[in-house]
N, CA, C and O atoms as a MOPAC input file, in Angstrom:
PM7 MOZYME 1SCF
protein

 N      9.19700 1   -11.81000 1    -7.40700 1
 C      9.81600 1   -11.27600 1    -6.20700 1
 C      9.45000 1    -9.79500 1    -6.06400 1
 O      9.51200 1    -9.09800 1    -7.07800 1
 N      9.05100 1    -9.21300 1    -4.82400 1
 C      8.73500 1    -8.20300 1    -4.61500 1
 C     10.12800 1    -7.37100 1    -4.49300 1
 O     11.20800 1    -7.77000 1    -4.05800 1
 N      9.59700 1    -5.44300 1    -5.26900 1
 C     11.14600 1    -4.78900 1    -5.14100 1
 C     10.93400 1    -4.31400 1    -3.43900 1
 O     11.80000 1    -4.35000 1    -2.56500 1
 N      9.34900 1    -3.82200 1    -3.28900 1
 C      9.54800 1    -3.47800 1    -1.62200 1
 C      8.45000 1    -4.14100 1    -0.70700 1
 O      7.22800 1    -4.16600 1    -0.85300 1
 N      9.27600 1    -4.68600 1     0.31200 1
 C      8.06300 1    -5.40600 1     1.19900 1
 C      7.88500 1    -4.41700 1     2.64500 1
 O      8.77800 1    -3.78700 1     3.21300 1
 N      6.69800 1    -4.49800 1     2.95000 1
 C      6.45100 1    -3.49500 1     3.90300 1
 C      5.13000 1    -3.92500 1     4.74000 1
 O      4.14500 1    -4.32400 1     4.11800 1
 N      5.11500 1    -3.82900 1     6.35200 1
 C      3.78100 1    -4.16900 1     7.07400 1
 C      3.27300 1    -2.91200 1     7.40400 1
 O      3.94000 1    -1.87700 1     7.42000 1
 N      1.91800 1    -3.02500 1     7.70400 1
 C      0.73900 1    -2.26000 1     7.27000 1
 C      0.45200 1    -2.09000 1     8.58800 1
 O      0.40500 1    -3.19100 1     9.13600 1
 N      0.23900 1    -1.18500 1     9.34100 1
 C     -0.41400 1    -0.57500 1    10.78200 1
 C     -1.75700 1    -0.83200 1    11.20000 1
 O     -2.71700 1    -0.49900 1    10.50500 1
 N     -1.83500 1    -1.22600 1    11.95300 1
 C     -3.89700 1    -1.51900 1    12.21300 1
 C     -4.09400 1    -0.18700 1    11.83700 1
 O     -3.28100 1     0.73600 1    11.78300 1
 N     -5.77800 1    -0.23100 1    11.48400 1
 C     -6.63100 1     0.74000 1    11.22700 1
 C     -7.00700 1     1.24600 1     9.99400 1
 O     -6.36500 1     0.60700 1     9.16200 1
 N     -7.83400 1     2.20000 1     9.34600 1
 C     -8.16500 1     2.69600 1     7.84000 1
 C     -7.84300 1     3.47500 1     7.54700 1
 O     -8.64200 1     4.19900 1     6.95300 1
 N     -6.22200 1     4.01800 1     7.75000 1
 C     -5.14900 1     5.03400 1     7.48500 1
 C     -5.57500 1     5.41700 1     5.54100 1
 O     -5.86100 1     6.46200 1     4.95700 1
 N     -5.42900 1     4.09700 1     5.11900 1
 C     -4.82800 1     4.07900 1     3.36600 1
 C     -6.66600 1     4.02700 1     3.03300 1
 O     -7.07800 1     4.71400 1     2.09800 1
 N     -7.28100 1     3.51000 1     3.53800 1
 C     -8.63300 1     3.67000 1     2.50900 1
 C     -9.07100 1     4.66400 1     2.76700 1
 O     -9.79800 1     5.01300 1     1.83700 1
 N     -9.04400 1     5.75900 1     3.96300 1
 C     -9.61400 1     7.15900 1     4.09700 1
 C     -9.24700 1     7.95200 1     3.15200 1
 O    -10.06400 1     8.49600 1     2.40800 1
 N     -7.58800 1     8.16200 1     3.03800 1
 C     -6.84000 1     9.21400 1     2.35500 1
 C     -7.26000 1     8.24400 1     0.59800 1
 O     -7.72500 1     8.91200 1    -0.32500 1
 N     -7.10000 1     7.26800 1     0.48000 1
 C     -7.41800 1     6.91500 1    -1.10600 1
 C     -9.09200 1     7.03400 1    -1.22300 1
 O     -9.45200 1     6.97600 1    -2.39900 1
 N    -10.01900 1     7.16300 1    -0.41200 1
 C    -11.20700 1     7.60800 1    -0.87300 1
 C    -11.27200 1     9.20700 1    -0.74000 1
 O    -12.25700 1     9.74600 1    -1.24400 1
 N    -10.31300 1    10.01600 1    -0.10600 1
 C    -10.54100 1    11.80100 1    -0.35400 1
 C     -9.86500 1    11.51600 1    -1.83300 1
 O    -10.47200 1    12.08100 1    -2.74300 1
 N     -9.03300 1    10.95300 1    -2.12500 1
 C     -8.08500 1    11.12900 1    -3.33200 1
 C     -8.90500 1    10.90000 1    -4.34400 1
 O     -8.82700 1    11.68400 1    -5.29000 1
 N     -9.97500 1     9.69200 1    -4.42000 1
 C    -10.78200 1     9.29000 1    -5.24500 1
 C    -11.73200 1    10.42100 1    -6.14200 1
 O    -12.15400 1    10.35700 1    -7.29600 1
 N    -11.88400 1    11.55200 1    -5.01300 1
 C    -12.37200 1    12.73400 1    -5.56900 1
 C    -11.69800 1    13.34700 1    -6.47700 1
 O    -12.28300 1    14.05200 1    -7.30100 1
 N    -10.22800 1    13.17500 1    -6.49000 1
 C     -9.66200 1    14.35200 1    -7.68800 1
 C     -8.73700 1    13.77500 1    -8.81700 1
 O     -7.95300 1    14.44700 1    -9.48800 1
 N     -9.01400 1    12.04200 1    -8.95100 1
 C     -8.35100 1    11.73600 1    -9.90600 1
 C     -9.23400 1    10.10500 1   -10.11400 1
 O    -10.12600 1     9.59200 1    -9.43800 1
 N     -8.36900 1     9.54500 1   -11.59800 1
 C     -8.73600 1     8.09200 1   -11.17700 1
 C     -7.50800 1     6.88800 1   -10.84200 1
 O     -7.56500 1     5.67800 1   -10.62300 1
 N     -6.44800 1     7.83200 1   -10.91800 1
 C     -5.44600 1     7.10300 1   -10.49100 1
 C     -4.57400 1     7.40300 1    -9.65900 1
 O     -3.88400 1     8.40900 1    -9.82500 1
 N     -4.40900 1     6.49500 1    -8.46700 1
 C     -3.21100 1     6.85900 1    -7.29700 1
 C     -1.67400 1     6.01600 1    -7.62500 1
 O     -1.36000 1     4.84400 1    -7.83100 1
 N     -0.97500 1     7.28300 1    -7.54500 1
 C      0.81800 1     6.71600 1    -7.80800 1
 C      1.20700 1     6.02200 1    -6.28900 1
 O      0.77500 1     6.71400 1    -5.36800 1
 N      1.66300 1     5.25300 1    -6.01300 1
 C      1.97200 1     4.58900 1    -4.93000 1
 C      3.70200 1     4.02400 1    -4.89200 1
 O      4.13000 1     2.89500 1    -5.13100 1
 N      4.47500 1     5.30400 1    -4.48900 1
 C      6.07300 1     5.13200 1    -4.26000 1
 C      5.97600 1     4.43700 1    -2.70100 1
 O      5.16700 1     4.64700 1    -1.79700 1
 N      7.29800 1     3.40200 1    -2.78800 1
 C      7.70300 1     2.36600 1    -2.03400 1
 C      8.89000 1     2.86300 1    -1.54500 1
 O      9.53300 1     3.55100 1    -2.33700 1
 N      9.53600 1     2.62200 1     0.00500 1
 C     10.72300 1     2.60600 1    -0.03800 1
 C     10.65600 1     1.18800 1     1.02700 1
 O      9.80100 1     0.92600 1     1.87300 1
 N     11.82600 1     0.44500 1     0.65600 1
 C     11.89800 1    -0.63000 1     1.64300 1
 C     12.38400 1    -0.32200 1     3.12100 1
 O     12.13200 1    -1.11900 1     4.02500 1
 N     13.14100 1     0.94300 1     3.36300 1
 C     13.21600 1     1.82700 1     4.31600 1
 C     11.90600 1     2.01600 1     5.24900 1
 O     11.94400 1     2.44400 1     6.40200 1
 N     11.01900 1     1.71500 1     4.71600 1
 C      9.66500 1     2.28500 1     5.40000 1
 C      9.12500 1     3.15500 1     5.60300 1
 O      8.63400 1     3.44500 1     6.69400 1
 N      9.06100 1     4.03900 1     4.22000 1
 C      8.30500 1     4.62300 1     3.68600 1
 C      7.71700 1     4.57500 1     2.25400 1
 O      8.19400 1     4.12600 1     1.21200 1
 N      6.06400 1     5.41500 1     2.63200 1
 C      5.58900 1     5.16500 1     1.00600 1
 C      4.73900 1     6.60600 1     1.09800 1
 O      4.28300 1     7.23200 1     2.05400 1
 N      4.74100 1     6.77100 1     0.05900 1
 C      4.02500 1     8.22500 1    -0.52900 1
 C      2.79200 1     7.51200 1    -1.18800 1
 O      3.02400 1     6.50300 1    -1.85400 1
 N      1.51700 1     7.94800 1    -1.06000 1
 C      0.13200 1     8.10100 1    -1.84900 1
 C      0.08800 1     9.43800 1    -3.08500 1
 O     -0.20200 1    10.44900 1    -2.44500 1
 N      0.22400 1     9.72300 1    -4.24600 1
 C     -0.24200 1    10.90300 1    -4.60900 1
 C     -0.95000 1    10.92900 1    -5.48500 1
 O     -0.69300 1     9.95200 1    -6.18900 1
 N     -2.05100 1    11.72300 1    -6.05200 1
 C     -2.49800 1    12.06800 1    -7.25400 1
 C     -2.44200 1    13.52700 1    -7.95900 1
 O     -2.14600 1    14.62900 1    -7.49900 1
 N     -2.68600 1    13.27000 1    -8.75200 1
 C     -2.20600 1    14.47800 1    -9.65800 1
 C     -3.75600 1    14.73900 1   -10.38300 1
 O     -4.56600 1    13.95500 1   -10.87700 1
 N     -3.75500 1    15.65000 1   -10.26900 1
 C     -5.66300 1    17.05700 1   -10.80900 1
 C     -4.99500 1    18.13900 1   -11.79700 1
 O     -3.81400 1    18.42900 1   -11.99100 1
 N     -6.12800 1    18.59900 1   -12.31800 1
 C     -5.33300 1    19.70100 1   -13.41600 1
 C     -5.04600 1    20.97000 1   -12.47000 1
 O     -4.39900 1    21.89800 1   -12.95500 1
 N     -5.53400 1    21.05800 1   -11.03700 1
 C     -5.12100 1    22.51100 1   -10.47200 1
 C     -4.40300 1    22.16400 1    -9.28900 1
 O     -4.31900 1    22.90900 1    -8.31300 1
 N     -3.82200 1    20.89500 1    -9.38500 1
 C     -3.41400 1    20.19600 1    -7.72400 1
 C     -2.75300 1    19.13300 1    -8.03900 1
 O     -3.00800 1    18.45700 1    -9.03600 1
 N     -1.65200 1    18.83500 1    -7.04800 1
 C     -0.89400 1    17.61800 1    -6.80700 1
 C     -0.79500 1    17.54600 1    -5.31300 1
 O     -0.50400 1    18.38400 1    -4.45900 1
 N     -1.15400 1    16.19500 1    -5.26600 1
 C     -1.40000 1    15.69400 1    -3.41700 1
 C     -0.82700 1    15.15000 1    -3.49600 1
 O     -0.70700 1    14.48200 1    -4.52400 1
 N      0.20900 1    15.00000 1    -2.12300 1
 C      0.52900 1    13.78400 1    -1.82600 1
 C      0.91800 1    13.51900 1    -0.18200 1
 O      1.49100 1    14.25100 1     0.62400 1
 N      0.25600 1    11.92100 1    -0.02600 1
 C      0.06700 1    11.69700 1     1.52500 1
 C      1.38000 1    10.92700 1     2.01200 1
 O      1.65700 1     9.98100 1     1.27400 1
 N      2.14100 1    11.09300 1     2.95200 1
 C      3.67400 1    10.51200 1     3.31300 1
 C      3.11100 1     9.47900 1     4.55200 1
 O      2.32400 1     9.83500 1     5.42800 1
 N      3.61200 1     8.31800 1     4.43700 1
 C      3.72900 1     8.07000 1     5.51900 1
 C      5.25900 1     7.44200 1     5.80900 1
 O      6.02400 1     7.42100 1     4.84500 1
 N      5.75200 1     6.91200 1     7.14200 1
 C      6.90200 1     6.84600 1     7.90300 1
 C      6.80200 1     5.84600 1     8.52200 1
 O      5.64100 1     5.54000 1     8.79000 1
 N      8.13700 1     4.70300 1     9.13100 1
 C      8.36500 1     4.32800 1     9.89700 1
 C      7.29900 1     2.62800 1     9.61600 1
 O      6.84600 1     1.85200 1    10.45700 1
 N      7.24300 1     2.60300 1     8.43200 1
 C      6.58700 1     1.41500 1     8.45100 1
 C      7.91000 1     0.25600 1     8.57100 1
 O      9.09800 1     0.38000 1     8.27300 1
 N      7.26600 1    -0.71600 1     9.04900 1
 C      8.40600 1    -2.15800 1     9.44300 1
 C      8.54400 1    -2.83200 1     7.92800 1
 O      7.64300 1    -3.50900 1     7.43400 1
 N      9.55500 1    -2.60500 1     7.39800 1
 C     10.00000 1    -3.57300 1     6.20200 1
 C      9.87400 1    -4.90400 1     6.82900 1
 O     10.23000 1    -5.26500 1     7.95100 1
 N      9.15200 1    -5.72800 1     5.64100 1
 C      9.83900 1    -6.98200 1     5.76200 1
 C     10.76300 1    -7.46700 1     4.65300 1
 O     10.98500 1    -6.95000 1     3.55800 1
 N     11.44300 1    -9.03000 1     5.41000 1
 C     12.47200 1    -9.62200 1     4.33500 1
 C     12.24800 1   -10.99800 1     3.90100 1
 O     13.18200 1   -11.78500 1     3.74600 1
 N     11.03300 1   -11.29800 1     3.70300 1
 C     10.63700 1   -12.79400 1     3.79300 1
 C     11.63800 1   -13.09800 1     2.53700 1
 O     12.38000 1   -14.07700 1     2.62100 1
 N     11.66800 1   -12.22400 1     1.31100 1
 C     11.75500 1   -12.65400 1     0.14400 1
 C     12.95200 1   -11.57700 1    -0.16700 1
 O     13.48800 1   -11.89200 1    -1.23000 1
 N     13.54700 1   -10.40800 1     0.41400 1
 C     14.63100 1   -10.04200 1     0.33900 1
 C     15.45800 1   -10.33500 1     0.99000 1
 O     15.36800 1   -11.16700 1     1.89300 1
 N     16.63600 1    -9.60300 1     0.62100 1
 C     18.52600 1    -9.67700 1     1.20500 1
 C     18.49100 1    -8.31200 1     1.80800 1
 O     18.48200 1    -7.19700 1     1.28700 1
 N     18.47100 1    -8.76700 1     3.22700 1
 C     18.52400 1    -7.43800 1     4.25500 1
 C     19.43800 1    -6.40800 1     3.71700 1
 O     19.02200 1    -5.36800 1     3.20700 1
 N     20.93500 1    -6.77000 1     3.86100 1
 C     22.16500 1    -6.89100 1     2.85800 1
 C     22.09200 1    -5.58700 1     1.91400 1
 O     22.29100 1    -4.39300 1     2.13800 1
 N     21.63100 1    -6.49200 1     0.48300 1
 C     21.41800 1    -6.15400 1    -0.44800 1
 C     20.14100 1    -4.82000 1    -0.77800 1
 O     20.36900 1    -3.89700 1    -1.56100 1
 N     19.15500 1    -4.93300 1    -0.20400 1
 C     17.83900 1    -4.60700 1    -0.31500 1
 C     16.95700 1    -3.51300 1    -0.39200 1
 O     15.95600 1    -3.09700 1    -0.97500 1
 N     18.35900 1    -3.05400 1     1.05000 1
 C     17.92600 1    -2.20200 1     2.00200 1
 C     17.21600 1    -0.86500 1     1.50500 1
 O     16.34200 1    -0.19600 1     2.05700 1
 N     17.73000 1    -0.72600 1     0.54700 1
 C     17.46100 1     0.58600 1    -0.03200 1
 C     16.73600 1     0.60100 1    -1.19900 1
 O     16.97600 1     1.52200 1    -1.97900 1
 N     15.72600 1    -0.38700 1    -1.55600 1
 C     14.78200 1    -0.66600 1    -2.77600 1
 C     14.18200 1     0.60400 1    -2.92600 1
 O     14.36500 1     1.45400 1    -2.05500 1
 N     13.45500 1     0.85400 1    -3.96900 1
 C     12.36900 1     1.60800 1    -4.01900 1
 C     11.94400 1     0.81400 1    -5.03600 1
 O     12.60200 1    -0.05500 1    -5.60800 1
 N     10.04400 1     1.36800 1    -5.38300 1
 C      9.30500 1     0.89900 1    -6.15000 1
 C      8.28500 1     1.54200 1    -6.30900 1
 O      7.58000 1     1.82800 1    -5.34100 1
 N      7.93700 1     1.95700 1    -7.70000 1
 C      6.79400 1     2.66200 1    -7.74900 1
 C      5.68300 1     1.86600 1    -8.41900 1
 O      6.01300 1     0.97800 1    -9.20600 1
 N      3.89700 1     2.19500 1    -8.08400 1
 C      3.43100 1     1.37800 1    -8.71700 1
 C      1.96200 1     2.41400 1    -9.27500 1
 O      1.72600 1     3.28300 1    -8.43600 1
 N      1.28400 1     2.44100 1   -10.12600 1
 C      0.28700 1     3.16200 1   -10.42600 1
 C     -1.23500 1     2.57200 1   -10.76700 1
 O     -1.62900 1     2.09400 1   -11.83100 1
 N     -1.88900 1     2.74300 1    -9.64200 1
 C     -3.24900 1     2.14300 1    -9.80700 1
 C     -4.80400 1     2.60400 1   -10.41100 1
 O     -5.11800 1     3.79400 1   -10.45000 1
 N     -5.57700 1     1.69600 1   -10.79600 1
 C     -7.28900 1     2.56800 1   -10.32400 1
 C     -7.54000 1     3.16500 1    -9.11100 1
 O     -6.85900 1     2.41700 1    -8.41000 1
 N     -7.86500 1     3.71100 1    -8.58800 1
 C     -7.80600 1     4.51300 1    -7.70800 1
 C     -9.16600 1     3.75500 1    -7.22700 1
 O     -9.05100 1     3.41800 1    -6.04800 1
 N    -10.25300 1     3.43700 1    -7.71700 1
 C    -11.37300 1     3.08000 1    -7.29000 1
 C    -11.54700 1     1.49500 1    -7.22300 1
 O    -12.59500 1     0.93900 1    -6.89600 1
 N    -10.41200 1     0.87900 1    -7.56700 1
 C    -10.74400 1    -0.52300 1    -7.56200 1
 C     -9.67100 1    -0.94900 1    -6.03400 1
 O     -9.77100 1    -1.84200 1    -5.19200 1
 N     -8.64000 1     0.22200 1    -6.23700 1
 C     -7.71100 1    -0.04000 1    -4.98500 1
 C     -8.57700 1     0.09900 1    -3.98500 1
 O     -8.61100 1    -0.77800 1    -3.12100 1
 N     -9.40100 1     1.17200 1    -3.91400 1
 C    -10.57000 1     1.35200 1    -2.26900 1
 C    -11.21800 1     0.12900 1    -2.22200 1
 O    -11.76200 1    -0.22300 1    -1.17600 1
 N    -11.23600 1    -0.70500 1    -3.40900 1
 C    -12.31600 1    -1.77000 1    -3.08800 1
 C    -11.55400 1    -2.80700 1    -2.49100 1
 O    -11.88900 1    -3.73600 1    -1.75700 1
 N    -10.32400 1    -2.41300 1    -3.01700 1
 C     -9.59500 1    -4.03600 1    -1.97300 1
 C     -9.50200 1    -3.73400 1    -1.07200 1
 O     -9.65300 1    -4.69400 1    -0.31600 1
 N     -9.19200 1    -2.27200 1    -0.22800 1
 C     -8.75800 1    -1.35500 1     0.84000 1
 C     -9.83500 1    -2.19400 1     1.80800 1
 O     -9.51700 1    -2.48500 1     2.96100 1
 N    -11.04400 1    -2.53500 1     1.28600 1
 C    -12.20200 1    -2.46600 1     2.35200 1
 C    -11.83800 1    -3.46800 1     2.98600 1
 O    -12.36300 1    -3.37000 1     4.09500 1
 N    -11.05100 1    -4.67300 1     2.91200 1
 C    -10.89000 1    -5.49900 1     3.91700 1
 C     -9.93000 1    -5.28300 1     5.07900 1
 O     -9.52100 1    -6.10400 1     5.90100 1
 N     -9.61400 1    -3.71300 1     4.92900 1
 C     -9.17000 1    -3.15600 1     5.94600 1
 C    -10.19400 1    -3.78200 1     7.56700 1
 O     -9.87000 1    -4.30400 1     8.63300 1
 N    -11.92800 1    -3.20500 1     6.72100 1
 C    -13.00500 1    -3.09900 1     7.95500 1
 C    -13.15000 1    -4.28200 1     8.64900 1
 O    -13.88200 1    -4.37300 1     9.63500 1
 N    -12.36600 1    -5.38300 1     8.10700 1
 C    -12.68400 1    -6.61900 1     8.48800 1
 C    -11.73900 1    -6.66600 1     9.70000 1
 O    -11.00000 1    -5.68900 1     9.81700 1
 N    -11.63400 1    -7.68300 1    10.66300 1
 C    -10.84700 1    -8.22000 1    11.46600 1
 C     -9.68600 1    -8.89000 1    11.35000 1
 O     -9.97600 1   -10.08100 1    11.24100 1
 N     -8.27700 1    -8.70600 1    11.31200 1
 C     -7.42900 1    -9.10000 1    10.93200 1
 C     -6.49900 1    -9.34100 1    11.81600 1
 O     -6.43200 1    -8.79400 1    12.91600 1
 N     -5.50900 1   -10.41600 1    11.25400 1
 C     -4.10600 1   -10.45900 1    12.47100 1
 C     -2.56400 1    -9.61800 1    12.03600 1
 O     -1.68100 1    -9.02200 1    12.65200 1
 N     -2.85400 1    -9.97400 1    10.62800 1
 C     -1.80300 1    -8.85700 1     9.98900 1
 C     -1.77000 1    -8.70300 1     8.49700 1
 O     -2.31700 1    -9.38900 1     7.63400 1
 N     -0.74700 1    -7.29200 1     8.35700 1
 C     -1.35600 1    -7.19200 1     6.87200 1
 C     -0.09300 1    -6.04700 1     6.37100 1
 O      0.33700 1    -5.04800 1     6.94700 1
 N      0.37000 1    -6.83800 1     4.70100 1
 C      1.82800 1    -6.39800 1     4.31300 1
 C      1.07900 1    -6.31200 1     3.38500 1
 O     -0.05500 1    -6.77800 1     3.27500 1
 N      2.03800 1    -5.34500 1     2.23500 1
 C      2.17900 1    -4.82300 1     1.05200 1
 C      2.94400 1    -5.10700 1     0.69200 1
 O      3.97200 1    -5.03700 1     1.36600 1
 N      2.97200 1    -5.70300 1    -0.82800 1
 C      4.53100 1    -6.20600 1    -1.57500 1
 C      4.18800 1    -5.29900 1    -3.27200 1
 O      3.13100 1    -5.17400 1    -3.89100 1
 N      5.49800 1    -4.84000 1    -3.56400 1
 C      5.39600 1    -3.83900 1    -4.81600 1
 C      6.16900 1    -4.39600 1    -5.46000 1
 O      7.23400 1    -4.53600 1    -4.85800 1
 N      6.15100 1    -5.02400 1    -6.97200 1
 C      6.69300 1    -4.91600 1    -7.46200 1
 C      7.38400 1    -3.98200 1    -8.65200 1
 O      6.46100 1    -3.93600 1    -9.46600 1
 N      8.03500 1    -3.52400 1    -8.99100 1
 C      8.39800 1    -1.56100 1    -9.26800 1
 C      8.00100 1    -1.68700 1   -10.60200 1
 O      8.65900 1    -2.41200 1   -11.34800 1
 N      6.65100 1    -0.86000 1   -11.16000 1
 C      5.94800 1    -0.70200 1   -12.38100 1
 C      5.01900 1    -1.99700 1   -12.85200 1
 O      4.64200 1    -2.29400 1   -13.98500 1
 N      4.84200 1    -2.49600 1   -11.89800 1
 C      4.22600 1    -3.77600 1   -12.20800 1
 C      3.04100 1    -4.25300 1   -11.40500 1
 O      1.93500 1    -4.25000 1   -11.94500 1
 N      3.18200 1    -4.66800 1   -10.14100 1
 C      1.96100 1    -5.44900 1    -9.84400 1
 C      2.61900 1    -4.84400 1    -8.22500 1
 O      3.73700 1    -4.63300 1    -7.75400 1
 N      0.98900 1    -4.71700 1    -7.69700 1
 C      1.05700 1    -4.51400 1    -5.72100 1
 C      0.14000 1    -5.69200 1    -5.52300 1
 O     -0.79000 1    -6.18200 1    -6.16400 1
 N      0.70400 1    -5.93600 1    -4.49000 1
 C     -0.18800 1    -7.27600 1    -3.53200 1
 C     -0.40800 1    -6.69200 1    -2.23000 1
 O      0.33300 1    -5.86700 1    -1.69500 1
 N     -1.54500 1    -7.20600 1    -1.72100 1
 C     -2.09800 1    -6.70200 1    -0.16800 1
 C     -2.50900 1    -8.05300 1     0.38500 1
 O     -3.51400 1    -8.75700 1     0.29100 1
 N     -1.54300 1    -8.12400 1     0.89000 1
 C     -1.66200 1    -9.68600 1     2.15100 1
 C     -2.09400 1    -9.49500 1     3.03300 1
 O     -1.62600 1    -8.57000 1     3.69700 1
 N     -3.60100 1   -10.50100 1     3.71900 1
 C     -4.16700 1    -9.69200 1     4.54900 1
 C     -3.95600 1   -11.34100 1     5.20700 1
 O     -3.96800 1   -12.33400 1     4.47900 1
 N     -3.75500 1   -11.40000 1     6.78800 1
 C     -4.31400 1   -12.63000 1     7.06800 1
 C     -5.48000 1   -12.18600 1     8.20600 1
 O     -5.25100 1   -11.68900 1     9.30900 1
 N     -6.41300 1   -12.41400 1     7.79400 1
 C     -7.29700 1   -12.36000 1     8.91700 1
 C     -7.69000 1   -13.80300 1    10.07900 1
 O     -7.51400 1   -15.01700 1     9.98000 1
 N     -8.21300 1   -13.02300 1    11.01600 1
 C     -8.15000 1   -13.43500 1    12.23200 1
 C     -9.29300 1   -14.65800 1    12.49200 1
 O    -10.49300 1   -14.48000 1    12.28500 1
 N     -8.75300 1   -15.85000 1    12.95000 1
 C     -9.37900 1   -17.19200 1    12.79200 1
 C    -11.28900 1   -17.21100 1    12.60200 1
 O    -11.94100 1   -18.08300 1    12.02900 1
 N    -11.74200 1   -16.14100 1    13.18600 1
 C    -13.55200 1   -16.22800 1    13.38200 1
 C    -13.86200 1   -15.22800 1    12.25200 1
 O    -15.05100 1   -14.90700 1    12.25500 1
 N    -13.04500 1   -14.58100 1    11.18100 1
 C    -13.73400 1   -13.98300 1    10.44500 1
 C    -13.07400 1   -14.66500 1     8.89800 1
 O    -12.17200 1   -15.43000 1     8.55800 1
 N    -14.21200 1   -13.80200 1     8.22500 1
 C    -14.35100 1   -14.17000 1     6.86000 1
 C    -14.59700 1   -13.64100 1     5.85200 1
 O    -15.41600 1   -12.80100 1     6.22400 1
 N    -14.42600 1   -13.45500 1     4.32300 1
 C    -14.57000 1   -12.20100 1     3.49200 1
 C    -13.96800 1   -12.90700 1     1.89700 1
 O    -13.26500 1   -13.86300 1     1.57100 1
 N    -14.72100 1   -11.79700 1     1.19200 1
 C    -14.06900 1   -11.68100 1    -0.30300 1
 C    -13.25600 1   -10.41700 1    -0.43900 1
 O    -13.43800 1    -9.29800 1     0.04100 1
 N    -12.24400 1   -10.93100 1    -1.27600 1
 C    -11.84500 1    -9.60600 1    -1.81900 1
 C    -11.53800 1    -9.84300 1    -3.41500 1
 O    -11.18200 1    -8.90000 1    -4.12100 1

């Protein structure tokens, strides 16, 4: 069960800012709020970044509206293997969520759109 579920905005918001990031570390921290928000940051020996975003649409397929509301979850990745899943951003899609589970595992649900096709 995911601690935060969250849908993803058209466009290459998260693989732009995680390929500048790619430059100053090899790992991106990725905080969740089921609120709808998530922070990108990395940490350099002369710098700490970090990218905010807002107003993303929680979902509740698998939570308690209720209960939920106020999850957070943090998760810590490769930084260079995350851009590689990122890329099916470029593809054509109908929609696309993020599920975190807190210190453990992120999933990127992509469903793409009936005439296209891809690996990830």
């Amino acid at each position: 069960m995911p601690t935060v579920a969250l849908d993803l905005p058209r466009g290459k918001f998260m693989k732009t800012i995680v390929d500048r990031m790619a430059k100053l570390s090899k790992h991106v921290t990725i905080h969740a709020e089921q609120t709808g928000r998530m922070i990108f940051g990395v940490d350099h020996s002369t710098a700490r970044i970090k990218t905010y975003y807002a107003g993303l649409t929680p979902r509740w397929d698998n939570l308690n509206q209720q209960v939920d509301h106020r999850n957070k979850a943090v998760v810590k990745l490769d930084i260079r293997r995350f851009s590689a899943v990122l890329n099916i951003h470029s593809m054509n899609w109908e929609s696309s969520s993020i599920y975190i589970v807190d210190n453990q595992a992120l999933i990127l649900n992509v469903i793409l759109s009936p005439h296209e096709a891809g690996t990830v």
